[in-house]
C-alpha positions in Angstrom: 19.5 -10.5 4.1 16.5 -9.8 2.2 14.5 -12.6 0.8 13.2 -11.8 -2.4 12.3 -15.4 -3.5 8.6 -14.8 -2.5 8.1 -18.5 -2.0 9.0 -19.4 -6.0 11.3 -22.1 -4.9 14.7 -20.7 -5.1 16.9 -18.8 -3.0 17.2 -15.6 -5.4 18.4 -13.7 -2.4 20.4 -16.0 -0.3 22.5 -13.7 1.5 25.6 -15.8 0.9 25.2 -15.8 -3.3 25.5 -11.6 -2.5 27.7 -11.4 -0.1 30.4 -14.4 -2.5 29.8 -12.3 -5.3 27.7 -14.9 -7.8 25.0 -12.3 -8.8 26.2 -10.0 -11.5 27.2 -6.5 -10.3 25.3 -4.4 -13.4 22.1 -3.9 -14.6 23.2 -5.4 -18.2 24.5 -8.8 -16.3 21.6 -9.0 -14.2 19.0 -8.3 -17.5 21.1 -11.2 -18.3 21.3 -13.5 -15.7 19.8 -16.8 -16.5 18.1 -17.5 -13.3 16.7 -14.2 -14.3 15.5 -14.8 -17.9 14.6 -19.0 -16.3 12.5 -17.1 -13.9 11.1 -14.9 -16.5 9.9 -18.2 -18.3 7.4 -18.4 -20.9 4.1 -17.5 -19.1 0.8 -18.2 -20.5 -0.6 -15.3 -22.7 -3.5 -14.9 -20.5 -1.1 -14.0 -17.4 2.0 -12.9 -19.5 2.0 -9.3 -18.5 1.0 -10.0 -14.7 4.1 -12.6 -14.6 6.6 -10.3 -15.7 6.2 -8.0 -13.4 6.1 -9.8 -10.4 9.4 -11.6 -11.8 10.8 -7.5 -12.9 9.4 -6.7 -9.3 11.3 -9.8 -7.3 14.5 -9.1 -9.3 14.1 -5.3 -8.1 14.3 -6.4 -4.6 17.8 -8.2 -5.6 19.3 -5.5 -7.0 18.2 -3.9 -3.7 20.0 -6.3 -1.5 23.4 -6.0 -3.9 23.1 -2.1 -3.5 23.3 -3.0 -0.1 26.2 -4.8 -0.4 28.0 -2.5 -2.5 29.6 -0.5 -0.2 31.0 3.0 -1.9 30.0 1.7 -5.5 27.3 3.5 -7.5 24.0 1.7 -6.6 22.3 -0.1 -9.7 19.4 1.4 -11.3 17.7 -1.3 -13.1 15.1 -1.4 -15.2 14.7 -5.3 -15.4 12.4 -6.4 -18.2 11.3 -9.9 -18.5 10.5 -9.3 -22.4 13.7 -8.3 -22.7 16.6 -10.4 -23.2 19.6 -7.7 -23.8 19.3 -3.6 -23.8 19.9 -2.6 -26.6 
């Protein structure tokens, strides 16, 4: 599988958390997820905007690999935004 985790530390794309289901399967869930929002964090102002897009950019890659995986289902089409914590 893809590796997304871009050496943060974590396995945000471990192919086994896709393939046994643990991610959330829409782009409300994953907006949602806490590892998500954790990863999202609370960034000094300073870098704030760079942050959340490399975080918004990183989760893009995991909604990637779960497309992958979901055979026949309608890919996801997120837009993941770290100062977002629900759409409205």
């Amino acid at each position: 599988g893809v590796d997304a985790s871009a050496g943060l530390g974590w396995g945000c794309c471990d192919q086994d958390a896709v393939d046994g289901g643990s991610f959330p399967s829409t782009c409300v869930g994953m907006q949602t997820y806490s590892e998500f929002q954790d990863a999202c964090g609370d960034p000094a102002p300073e870098c704030a905007a760079e942050w959340s897009t490399y975080i918004e950019c990183v989760y893009a890659e995991v909604v990637d690999v779960i497309n992958g995986d979901l055979t026949g289902a309608a890919p996801l089409n997120c837009d993941l935004n770290c100062t977002a914590t629900y759409y409205s």
